[in-house]
C-alpha positions as CSV (number, residue, x, y, z in Angstrom):
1,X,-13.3,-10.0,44.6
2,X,-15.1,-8.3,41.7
3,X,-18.4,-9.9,43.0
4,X,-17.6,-8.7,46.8
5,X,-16.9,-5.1,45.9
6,X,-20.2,-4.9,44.6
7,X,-23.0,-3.3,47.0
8,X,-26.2,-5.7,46.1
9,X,-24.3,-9.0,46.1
10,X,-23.3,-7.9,49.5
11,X,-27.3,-7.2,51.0
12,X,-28.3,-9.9,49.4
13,X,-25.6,-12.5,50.8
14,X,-25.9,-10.6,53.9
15,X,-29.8,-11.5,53.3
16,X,-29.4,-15.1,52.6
17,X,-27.9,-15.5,55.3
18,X,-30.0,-14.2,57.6
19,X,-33.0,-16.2,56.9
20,X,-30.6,-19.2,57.0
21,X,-29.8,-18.1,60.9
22,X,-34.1,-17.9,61.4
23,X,-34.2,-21.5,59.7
24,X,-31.6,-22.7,62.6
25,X,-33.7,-20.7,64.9
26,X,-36.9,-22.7,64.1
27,X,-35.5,-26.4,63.9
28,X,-33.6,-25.7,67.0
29,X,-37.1,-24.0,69.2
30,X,-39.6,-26.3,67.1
31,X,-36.8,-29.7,68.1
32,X,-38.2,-29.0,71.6
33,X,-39.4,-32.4,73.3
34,X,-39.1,-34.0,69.8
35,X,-36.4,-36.5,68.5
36,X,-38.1,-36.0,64.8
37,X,-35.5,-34.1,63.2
38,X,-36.8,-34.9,59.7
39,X,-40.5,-33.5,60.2
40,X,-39.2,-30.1,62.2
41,X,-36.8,-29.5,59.4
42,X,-39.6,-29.7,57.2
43,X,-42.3,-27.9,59.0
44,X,-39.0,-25.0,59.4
45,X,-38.0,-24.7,55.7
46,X,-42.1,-24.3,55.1
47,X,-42.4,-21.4,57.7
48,X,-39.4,-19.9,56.1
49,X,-41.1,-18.3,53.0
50,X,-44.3,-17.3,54.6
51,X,-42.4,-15.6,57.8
52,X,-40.0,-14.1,54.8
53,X,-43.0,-12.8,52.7
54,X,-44.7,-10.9,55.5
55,X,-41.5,-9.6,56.3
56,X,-40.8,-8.1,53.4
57,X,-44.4,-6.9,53.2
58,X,-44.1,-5.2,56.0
59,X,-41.1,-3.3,55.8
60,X,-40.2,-2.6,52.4
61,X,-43.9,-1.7,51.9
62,X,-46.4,-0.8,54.8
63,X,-43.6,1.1,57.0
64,X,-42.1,3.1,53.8
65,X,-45.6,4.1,52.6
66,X,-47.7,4.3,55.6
67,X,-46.3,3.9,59.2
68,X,-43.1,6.8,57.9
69,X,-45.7,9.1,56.2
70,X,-47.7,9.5,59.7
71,X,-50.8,7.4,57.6
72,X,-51.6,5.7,60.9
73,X,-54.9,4.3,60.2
74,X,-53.8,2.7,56.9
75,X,-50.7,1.1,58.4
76,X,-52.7,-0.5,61.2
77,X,-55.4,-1.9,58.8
78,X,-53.1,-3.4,56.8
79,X,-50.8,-4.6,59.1
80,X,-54.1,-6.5,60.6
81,X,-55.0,-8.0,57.5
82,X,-51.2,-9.0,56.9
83,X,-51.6,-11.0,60.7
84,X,-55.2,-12.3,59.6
85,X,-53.4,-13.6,56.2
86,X,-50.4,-14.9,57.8
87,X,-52.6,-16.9,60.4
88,X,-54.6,-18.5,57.6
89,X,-51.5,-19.9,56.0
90,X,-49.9,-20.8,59.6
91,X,-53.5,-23.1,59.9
92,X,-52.6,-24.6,56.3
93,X,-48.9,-25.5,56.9
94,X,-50.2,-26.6,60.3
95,X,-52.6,-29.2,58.7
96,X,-50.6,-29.3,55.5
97,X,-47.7,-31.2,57.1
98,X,-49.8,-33.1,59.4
99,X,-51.2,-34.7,56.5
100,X,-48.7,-35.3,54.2
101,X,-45.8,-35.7,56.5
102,X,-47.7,-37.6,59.6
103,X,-50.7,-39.1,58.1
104,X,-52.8,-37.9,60.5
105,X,-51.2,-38.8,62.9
106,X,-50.9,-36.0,65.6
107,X,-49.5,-38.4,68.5
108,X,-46.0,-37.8,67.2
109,X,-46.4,-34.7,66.1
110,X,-43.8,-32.2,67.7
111,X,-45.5,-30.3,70.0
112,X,-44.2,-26.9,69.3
113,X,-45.7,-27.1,65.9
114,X,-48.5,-27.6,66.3
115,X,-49.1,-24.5,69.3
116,X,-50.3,-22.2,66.6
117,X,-50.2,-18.9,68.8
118,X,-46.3,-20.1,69.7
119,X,-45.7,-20.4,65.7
120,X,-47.3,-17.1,64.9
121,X,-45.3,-15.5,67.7
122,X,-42.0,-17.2,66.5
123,X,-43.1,-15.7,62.7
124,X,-43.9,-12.1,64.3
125,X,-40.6,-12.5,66.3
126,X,-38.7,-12.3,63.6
127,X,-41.1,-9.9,62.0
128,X,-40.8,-7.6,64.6
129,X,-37.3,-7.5,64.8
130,X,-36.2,-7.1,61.5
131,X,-38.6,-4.2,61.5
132,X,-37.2,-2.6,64.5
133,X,-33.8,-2.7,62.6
134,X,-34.8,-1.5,59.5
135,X,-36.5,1.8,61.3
136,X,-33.2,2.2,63.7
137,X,-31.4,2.3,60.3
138,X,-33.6,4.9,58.8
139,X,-33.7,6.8,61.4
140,X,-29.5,6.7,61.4
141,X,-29.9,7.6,57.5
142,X,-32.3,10.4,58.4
143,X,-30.1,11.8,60.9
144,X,-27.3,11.5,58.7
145,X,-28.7,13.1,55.6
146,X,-30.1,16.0,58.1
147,X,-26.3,16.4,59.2
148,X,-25.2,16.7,55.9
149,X,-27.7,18.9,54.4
150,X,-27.0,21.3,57.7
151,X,-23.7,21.4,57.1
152,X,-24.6,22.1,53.3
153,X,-26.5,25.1,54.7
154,X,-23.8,26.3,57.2
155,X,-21.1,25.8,54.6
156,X,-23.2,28.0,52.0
157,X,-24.2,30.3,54.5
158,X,-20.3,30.8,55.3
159,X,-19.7,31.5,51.8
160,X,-22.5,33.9,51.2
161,X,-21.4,35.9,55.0
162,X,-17.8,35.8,53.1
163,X,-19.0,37.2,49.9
164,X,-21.2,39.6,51.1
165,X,-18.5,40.8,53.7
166,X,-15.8,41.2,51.0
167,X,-18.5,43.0,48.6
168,X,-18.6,45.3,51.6
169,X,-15.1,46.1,52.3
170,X,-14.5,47.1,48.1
171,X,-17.9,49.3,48.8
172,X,-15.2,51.4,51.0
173,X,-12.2,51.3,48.8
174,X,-13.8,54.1,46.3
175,X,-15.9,55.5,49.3
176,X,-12.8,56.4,51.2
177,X,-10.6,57.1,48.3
178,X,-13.2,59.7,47.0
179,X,-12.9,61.9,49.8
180,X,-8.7,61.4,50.1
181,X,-8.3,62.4,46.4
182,X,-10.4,65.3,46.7
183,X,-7.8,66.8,48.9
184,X,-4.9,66.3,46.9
185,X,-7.0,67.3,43.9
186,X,-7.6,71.1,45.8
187,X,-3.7,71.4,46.6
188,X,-2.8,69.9,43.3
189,X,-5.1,72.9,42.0
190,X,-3.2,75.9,44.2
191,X,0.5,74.4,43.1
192,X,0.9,74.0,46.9
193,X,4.4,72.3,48.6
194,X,2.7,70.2,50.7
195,X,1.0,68.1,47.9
196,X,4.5,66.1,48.2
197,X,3.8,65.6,51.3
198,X,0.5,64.6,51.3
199,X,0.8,62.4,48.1
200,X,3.4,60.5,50.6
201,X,0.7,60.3,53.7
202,X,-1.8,59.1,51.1
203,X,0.4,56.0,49.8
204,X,1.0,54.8,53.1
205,X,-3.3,54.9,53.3
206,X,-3.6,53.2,49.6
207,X,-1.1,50.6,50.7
208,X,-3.6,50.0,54.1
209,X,-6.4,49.4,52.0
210,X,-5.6,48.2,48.9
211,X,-3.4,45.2,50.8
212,X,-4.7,45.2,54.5
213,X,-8.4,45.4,53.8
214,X,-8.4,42.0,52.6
215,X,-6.9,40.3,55.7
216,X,-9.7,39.0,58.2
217,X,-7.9,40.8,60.6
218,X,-5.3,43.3,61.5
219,X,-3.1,45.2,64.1
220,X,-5.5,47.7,66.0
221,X,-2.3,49.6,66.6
222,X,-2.1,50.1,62.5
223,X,-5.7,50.9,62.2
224,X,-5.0,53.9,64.6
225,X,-1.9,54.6,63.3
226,X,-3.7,55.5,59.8
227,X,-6.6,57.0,61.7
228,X,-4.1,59.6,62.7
229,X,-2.3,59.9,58.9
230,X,-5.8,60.5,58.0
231,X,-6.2,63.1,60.5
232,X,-3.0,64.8,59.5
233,X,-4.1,64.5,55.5
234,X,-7.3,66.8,57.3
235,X,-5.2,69.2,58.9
236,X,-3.4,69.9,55.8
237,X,-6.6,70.7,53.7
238,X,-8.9,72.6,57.0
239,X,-5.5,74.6,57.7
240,X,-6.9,76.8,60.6
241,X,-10.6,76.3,61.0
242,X,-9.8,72.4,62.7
243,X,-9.4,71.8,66.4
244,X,-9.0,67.8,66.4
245,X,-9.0,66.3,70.1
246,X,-7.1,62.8,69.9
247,X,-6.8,60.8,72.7
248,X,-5.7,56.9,73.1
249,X,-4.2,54.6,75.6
250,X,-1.5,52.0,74.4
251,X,-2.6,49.4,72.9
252,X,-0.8,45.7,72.5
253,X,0.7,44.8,69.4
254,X,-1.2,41.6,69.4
255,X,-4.7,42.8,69.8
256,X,-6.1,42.6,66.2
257,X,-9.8,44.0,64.6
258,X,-11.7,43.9,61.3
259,X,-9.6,46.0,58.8
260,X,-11.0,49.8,58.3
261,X,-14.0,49.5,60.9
262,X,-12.8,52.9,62.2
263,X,-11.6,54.9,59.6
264,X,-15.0,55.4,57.9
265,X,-16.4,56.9,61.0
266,X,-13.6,59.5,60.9
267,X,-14.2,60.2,57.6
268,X,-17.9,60.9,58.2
269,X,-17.1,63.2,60.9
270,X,-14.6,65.4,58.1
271,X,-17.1,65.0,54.8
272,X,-20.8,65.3,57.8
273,X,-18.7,68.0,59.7
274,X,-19.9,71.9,60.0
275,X,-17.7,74.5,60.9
276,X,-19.4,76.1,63.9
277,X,-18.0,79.3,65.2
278,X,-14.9,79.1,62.4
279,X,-13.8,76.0,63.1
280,X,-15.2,72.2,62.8
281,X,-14.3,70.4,66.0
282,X,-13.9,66.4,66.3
283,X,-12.8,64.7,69.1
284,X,-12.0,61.3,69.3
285,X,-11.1,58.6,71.6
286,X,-9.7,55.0,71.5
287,X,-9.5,53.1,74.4
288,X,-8.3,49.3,74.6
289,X,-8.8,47.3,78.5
290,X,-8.6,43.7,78.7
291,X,-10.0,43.3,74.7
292,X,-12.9,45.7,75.4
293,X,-12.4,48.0,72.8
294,X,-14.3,51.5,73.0
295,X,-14.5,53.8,69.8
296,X,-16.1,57.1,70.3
297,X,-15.9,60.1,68.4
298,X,-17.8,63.7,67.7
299,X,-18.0,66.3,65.2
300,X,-20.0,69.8,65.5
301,X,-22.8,70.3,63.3
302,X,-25.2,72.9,62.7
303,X,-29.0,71.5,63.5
304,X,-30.7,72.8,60.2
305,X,-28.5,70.3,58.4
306,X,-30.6,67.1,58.2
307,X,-28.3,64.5,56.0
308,X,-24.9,64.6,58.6
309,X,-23.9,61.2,58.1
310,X,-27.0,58.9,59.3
311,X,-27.0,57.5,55.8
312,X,-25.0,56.9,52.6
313,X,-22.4,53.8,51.4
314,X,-20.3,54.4,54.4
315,X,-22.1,54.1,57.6
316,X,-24.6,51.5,56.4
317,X,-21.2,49.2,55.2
318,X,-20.2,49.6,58.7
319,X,-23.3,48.5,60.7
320,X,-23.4,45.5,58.0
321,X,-19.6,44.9,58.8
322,X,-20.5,45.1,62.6
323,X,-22.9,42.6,62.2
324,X,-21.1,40.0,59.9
325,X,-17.9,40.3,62.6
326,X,-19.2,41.1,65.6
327,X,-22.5,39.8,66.2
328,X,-24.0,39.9,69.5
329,X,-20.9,41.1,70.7
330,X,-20.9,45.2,70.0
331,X,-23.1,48.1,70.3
332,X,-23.4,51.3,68.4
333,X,-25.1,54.4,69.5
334,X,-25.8,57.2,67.6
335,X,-27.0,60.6,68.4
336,X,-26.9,64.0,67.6
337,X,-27.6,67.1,70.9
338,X,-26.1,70.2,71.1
339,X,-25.3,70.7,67.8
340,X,-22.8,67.3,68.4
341,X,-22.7,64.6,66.4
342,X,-21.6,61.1,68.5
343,X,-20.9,57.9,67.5
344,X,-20.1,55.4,70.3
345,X,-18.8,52.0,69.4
346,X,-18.1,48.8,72.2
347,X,-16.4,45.8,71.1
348,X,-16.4,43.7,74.1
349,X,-14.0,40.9,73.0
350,X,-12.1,42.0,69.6
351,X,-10.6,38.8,69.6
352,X,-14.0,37.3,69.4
353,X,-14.6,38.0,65.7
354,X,-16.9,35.7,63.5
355,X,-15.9,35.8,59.9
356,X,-12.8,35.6,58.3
């Protein structure tokens, strides 16, 4: 048992007998219109080493080192001089056993063995086919280790997406609490009542994206329910000089997108914002039909201000996000005109996302 379970005692039983099936292959073809057993059995167990050597020659050598590494040239030269060698020796065993086996005597001399294009064809037979084998099976081994070493690739390539998609959604955690805090911190400053109050709406956003932001997915219904917490946490710290225009159709519980993918846009459109004509204006609009999802939303801007939100943590994070979830199935436009600033997002199948 101890013997069996070991790989090389295996190939080369498996080996031995092989060439022991080629013997009974050569008595039994070389036996043809011949009674003498004793002198084909011979003139087989003979043949065996040189059709064993050239074998071996040939494909544990000249296939490995020239016929596999494209050196055409090489492998048909010495593949040549391998057939010249092998006739040479075919002509010796011929004569060889002739002589000491028969005495000369070529009346009773099997006539399959002594046919010396049938014998090197019954040598380059076997030759032949034990070479076809051995390329099938590298080719099987090649394909295999190709399969693997994709898979490899995928598998790290899936771990690098997931790294660099959860380095992206921590980018927004400080990014998004930065700008919450900084209302708090100006009420907090003028002793105001609401701070309770906004201290409470704020939670409810901590809890979102300290705990939610690290699910592949979640409820689009929550993400716009803390689109619009964010919007009242706004309304609070703008008081009179915001006009916000919110409109969205209902949306099914079970529809489901990348966590925070909308809120930073919002954001941009408070921290980018100008107040034109007293008041900054942002209108936005969700709509959800049959897992097309479309995201657009303005803000008024003055034109001499150049940086309104086309750079920075925020917006890059989200194109990046875009891409890691929802490749080849969104589109983002951009634009600013008539002292507007739009953002217009298409997800055409939210369910279709690619990274957990």
């Amino acid at each position: 048992m101890i013997f069996w379970k070991n790989s090389k005692f295996k190939i080369i039983l498996l080996h031995i007998l092989f060439w022991i099936i080629v013997w009974g292959f050569f008595v039994y073809f070389f036996s043809y219109n011949s009674d003498d057993t004793t002198y084909v059995t011979w003139f087989s167990s003979i043949l065996i080493p040189l059709t064993m050597i050239v074998t071996y020659f040939i494909v544990y050598y000249l296939i490995p080192k020239y016929l596999l590494t494209k050196k055409y040239f090489l492998f048909s030269l010495y593949s040549f001089y391998a057939l010249i060698f092998s006739s040479y020796i075919i002509v010796l065993i011929i004569y060889g056993c002739l002589i000491y086996l028969l005495s000369f005597n070529i009346s009773i001399m099997p006539p399959m063995s002594k046919n010396f294009v049938f014998i090197l064809i019954m040598v380059y037979l076997v030759v032949g086919i034990v070479s076809f084998v051995s390329l099938l099976n590298h080719n099987f081994k090649t394909i295999s280790k190709n399969k693997e070493l994709l898979n490899k690739i995928l598998e790290t390539q899936l771990k690098l997406k997931e790294q660099e998609l959860q380095y992206l959604k921590m980018q927004i955690h400080p990014h998004f609490l930065f700008n919450t805090l900084n209302t708090i911190y100006g009420f907090a400053l003028k002793q105001s009542k609401q701070t309770p109050e906004i201290i409470l709406m704020l939670s409810n956003l901590l809890d979102y994206i300290l705990y939610q932001v690290n699910k592949p997915q979640v409820s689009l219904k929550e993400e716009v329910l803390h689109i619009k917490e964010y919007i009242e946490l706004e309304k609070i710290r703008f008081q009179d000089t915001l006009k916000v225009f919110f409109t969205s159709n209902e949306i099914n519980e079970k529809s489901q997108i990348a966590p925070m993918l909308l809120i930073p846009f919002v954001e941009n459109a408070f921290k980018h914002g100008n107040i034109k004509d007293g008041f900054l204006n942002i209108e936005i609009k969700i709509i959800l039909l049959e897992n097309k999802l479309t995201f657009s939303i303005r803000n008024s801007f003055l034109n001499h201000e150049t940086n309104n939100g086309n750079g920075g943590i925020g917006l890059e994070n989200i194109r990046k996000r875009l891409e890691l979830n929802y490749k080849n199935n969104y589109t983002l436009d951009i634009e600013t005109k008539d002292n507007w600033y739009s953002v217009n997002l298409s997800i055409f199948n939210i369910n279709a996302i690619k990274n957990a």
